[in-house]
MIFI-315199 format. One record per residue (C-alpha): residue number from 0; residue in one letter; x, y, z. Coordinates in steps of 0.5 Angstrom, whole numbers, plus 500, padded with zeros to 3 digits. Last residue first. Layout:
BEGIN
[NUM; A; [X; Y; Z]]
...
This chain:
BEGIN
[387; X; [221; 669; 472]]
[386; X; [224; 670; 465]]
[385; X; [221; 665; 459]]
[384; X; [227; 663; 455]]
[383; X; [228; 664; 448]]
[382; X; [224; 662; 442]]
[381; X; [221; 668; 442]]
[380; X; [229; 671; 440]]
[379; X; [228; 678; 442]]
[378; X; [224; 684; 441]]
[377; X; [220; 681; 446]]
[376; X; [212; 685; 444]]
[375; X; [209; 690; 449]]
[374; X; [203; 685; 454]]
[373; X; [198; 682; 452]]
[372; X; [191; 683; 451]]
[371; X; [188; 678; 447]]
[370; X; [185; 680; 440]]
[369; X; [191; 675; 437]]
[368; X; [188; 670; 440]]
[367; X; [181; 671; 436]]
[366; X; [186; 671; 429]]
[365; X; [190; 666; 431]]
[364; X; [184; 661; 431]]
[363; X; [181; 659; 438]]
[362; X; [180; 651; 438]]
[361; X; [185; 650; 444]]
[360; X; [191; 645; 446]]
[359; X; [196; 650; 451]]
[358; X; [203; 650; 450]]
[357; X; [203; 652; 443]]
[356; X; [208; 658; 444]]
[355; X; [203; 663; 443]]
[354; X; [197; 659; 447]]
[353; X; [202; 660; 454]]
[352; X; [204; 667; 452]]
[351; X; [197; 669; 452]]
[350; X; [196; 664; 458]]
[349; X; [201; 667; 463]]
[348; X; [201; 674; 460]]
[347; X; [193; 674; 462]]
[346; X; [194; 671; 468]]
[345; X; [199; 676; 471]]
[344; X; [195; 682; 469]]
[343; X; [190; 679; 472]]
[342; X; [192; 677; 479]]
[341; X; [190; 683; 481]]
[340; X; [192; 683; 489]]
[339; X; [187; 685; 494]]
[338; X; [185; 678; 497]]
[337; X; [191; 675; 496]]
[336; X; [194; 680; 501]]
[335; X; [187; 679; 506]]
[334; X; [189; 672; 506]]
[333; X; [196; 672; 508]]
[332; X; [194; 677; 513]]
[331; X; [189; 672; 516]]
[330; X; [194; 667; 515]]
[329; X; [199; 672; 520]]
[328; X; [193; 673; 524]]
[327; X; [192; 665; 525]]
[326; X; [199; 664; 527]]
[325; X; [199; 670; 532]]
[324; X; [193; 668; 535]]
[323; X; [196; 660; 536]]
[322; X; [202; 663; 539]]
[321; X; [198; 667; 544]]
[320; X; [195; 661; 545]]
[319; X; [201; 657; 547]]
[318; X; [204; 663; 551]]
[317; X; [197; 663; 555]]
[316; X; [197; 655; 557]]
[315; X; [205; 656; 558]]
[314; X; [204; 661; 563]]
[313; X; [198; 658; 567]]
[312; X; [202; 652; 569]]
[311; X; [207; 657; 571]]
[310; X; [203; 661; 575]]
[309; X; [200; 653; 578]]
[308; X; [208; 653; 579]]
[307; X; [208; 658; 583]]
[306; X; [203; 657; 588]]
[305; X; [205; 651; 589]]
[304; X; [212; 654; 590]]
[303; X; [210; 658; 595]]
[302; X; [210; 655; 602]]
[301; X; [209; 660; 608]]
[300; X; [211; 664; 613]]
[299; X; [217; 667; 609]]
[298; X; [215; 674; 610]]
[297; X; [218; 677; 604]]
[296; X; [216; 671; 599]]
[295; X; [209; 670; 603]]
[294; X; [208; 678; 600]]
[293; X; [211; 676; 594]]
[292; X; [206; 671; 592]]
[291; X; [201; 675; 594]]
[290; X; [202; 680; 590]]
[289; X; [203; 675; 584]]
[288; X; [196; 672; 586]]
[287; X; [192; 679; 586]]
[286; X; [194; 681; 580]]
[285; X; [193; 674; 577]]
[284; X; [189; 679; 571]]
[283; X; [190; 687; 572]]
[282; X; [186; 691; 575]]
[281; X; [191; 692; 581]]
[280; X; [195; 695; 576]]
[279; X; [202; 694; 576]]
[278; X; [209; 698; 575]]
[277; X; [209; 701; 583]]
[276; X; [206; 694; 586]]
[275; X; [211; 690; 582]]
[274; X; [217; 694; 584]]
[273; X; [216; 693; 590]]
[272; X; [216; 686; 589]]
[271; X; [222; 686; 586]]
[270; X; [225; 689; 592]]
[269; X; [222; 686; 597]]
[268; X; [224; 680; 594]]
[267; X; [231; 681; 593]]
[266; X; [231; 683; 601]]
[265; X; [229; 677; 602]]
[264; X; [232; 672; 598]]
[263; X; [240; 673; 600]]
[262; X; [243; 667; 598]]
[261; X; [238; 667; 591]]
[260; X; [236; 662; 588]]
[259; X; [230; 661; 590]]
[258; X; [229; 669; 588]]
[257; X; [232; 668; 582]]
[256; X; [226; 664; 579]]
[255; X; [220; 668; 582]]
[254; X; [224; 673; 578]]
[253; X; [223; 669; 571]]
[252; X; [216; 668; 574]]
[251; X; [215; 675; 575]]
[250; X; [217; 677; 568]]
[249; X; [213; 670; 564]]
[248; X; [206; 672; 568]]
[247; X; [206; 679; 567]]
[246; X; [208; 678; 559]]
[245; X; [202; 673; 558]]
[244; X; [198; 677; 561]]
[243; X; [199; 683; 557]]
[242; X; [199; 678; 550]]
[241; X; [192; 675; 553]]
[240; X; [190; 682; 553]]
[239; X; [192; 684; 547]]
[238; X; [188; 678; 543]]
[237; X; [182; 677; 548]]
[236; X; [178; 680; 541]]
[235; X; [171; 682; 543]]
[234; X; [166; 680; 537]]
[233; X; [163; 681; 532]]
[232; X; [159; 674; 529]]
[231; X; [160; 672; 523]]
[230; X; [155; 668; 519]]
[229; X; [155; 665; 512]]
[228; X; [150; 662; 507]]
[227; X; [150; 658; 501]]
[226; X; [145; 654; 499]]
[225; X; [139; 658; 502]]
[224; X; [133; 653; 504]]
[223; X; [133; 657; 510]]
[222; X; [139; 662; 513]]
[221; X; [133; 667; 514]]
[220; X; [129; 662; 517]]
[219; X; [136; 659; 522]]
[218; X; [138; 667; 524]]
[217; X; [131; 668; 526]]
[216; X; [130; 662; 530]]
[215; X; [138; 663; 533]]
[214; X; [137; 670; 535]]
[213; X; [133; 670; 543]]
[212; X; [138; 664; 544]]
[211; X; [144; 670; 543]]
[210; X; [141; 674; 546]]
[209; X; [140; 671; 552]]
[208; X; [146; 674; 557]]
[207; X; [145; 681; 555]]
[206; X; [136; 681; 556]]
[205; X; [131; 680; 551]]
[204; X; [125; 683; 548]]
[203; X; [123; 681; 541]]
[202; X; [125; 682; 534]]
[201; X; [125; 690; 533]]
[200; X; [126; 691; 525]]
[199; X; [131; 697; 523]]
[198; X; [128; 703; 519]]
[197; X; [129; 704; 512]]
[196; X; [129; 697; 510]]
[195; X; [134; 695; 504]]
[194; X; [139; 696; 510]]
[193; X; [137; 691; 514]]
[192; X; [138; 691; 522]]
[191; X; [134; 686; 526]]
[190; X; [133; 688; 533]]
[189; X; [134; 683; 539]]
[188; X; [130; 688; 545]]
[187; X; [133; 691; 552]]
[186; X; [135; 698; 549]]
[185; X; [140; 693; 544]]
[184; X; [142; 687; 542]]
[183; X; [144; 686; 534]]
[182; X; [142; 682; 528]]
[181; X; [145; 684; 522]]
[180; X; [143; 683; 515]]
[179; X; [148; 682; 509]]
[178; X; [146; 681; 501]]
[177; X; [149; 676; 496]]
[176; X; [148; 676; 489]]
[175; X; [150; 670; 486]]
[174; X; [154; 671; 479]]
[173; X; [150; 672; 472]]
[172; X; [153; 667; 466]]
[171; X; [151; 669; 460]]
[170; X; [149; 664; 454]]
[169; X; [142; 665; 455]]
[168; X; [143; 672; 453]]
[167; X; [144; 671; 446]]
[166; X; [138; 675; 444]]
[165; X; [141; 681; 448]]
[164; X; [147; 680; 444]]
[163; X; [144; 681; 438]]
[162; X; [140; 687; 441]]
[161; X; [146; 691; 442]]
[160; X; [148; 693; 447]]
[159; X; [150; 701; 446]]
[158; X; [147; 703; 453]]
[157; X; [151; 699; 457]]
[156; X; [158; 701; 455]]
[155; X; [160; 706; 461]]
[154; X; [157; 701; 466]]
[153; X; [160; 694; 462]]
[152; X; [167; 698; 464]]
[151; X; [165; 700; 470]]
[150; X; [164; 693; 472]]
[149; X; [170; 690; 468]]
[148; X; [175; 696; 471]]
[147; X; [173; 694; 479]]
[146; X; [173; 687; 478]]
[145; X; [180; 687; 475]]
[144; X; [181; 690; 481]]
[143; X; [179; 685; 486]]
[142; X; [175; 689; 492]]
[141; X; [178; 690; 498]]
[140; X; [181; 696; 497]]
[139; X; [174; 698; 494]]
[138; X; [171; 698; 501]]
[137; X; [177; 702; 505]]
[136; X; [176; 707; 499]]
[135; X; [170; 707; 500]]
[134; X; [169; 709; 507]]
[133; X; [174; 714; 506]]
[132; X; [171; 717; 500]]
[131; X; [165; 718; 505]]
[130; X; [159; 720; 500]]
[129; X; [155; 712; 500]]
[128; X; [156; 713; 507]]
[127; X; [152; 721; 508]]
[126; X; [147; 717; 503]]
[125; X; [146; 712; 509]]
[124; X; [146; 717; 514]]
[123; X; [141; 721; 509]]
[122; X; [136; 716; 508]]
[121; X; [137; 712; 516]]
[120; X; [135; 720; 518]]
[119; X; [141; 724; 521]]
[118; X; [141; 726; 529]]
[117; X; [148; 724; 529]]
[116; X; [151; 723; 522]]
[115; X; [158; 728; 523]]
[114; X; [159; 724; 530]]
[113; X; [157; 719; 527]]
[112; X; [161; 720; 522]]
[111; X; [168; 722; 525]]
[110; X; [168; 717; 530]]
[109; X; [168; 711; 525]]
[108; X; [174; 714; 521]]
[107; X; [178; 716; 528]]
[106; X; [178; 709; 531]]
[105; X; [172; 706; 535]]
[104; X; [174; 707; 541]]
[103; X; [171; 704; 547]]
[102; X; [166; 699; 544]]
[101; X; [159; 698; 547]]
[100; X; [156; 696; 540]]
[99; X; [152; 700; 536]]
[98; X; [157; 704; 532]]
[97; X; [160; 697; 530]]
[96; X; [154; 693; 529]]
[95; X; [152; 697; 523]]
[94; X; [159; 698; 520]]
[93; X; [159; 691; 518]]
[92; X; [153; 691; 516]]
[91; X; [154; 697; 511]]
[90; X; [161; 695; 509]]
[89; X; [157; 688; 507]]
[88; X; [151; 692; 504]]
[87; X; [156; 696; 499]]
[86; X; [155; 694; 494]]
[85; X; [150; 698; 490]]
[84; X; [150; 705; 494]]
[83; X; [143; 707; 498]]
[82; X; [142; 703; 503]]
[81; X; [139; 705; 509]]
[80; X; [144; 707; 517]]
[79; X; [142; 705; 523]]
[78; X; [145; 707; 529]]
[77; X; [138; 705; 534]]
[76; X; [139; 712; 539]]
[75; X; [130; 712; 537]]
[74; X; [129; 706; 535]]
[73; X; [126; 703; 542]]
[72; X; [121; 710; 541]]
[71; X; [118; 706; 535]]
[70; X; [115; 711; 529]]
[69; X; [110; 708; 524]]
[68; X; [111; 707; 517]]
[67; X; [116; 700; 517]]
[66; X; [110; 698; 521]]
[65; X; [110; 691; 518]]
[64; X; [117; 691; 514]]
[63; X; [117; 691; 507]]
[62; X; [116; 685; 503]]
[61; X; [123; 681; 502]]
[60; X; [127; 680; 495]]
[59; X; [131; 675; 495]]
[58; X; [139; 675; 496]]
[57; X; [143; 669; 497]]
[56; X; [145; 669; 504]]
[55; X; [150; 672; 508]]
[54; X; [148; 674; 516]]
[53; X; [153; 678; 520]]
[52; X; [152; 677; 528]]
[51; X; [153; 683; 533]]
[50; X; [157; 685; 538]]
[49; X; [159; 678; 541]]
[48; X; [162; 679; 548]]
[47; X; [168; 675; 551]]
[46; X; [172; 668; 551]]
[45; X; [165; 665; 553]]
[44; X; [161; 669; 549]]
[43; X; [160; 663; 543]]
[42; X; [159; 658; 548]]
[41; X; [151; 657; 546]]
[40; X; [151; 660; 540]]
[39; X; [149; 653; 536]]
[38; X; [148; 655; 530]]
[37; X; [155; 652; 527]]
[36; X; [161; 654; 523]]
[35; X; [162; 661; 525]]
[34; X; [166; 666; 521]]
[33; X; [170; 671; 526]]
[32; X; [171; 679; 525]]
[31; X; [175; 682; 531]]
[30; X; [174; 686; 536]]
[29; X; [180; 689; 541]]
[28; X; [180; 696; 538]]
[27; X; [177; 698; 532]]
[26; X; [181; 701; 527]]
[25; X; [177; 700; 522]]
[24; X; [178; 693; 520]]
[23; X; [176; 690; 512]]
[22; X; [169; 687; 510]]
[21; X; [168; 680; 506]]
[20; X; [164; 678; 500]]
[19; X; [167; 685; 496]]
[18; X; [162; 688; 490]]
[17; X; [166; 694; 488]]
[16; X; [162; 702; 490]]
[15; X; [164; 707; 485]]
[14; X; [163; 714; 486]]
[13; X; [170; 716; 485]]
[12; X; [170; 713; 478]]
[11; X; [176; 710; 477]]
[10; X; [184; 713; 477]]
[9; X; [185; 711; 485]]
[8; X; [181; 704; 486]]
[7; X; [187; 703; 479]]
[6; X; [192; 705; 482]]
[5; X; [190; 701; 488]]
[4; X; [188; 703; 496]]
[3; X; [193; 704; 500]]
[2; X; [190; 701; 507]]
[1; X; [191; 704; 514]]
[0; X; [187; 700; 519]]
């Protein structure tokens, strides 16, 4: 995915990774990200492979893996990349289930480092992330802006605390710390991938189709006693493939249709099925149904429209959950864009302007209001209407 990042992600520190609780696309098709609801994983690949689960979960500290010292042959072509880089566990996870998973094309960000990475130490692949302007770029995209300047403005600033505001520290308020693990299937075992090791955790044996059981407990006692959790499993997106299959459907249907009205069936027939065979993929879903529907049609021995009208049934199961895809996709659209917009600068002139003509009831002093930052002063009128 292409993202234009902020002016403001553009003019700030070029090393600096903002704090996002959910991660962007990389251009990797037909695999999406979905939050789950349940710990039941039981039918969670009945619409297609699970890459990975992402768990979220407040952060705590965890004694160092046993073994984390010795050497595992299984790890061997394990991607797995150490945190080095405030922040940036969620791209981290992300990007871990990603260069893994069985995907046929990754797009070119994504090749392009682990081509660059291979054979490299987790440390150094790790460092190699952190130092990827256009990882980061993807990142602090989805980071709030005003987030972005607060954080390096307490950064640049840090050293001239005071210890007056220190002895008042009990009236800050500390945002939860959220850190993200993987679990993914890889070399015949369940494997744990947590950035803050250095090296990833064999779980146990498993095969493809029992993974997912294999995963639960673990997912349950890291998700235990938490108040807050998430998990979002990477998993085969079925999106395009019902698009083609719907429009395979509904072009042969439409043609179905003519040639029962048709005077001079046969030849039609033919001709529309020659065409089929010609444009069509024998891999293709409800190949085999179509073709043979056609060659009943040009034979003319036996009754079709059964057949047909169970094609038909099935075109308008698919054209519904096309429709719904799209749906959800736009939402996810919508959300992501509220998610990149700074709402700061609109906030901060709604709320000054609102105290200024008395409309808010607060017990801050002129003075106080006055250090607000507000936009350039209206030469006019104040007691004019607001523009829109």
């Amino acid at each position: 995915m292409n993202t234009e990042p902020s002016a403001l992600n553009r003019t700030a520190d070029k090393n600096y990774w903002g704090l996002v609780t959910s991660d962007p696309e990389y251009g990797v098709k037909d695999t999406k990200a979905e939050e789950l609801f349940s710990l039941d994983f039981e039918h969670l690949e009945d619409e297609g492979p699970v890459h990975g689960l992402i768990v979220i979960t407040e952060f705590t500290e965890e004694p160092l893996i046993e073994g984390y010292d010795k050497v595992d042959e299984d790890e061997d072509d394990i991607i797995f990349s150490a945190q080095v880089v405030t922040n940036a566990c969620g791209t981290l996870a992300l990007i871990g289930v990603l260069l893994n998973a069985d995907i046929s094309e990754r797009g070119e960000i994504l090749n392009n480092f682990l081509e660059f990475t291979r054979g490299f130490s987790p440390i150094n692949r790790g460092l190699c992330l952190g130092n990827s302007d256009e990882i980061r770029r993807i990142h602090n995209a989805y980071a709030p802006a005003h987030q972005i300047a607060e954080e390096l403005l307490t950064n640049n600033t840090a050293a001239t605390v005071t210890t007056a505001a220190v002895a008042d520290s009990d009236s800050m308020k500390y945002e939860t710390d959220y850190h993200y693990v993987t679990y993914i299937f890889k070399n015949g075992f369940l494997w744990e991938m947590n950035g803050l090791d250095n090296r990833p955790k064999k779980i146990c044996p498993c095969t493809k189709q029992d993974w997912l059981t294999k995963a639960e407990p673990s997912v349950q006692r890291r998700m235990a006693d938490k108040t807050n959790a998430s998990i979002i499993a990477i998993k085969h997106d079925q999106y395009s493939f019902l698009v083609a299959e719907n429009a395979l459907l509904k072009t042969n249907l439409t043609k179905f249709d003519k040639i029962f009205k048709s005077k001079i069936p046969t030849k039609k027939a033919e001709n529309y099925a020659r065409q089929f065979k010609a444009d069509t993929s024998p891999g293709a879903v409800n190949h085999e149904a179509i073709n043979t529907v056609w060659d009943d049609l040009i034979i003319g021995n036996k009754p079709v429209k059964p057949r047909v009208d169970m094609l038909r049934e099935r075109q308008n199961q698919l054209e519904s959950r096309v429709k719904m895809e799209e749906e959800n996709r736009l939402t996810s659209s919508q959300n992501i864009c509220r998610q990149k917009f700074d709402y700061s600068p609109f906030l901060t002139s709604l709320i000054s302007k609102a105290y200024k003509r008395k409309l808010l009831d607060d017990d801050e002093s002129e003075e106080e209001l006055e250090k607000l930052p507000t936009p350039k002063r209206r030469k006019n009128n104040k007691n004019q209407p607001i523009k829109a």
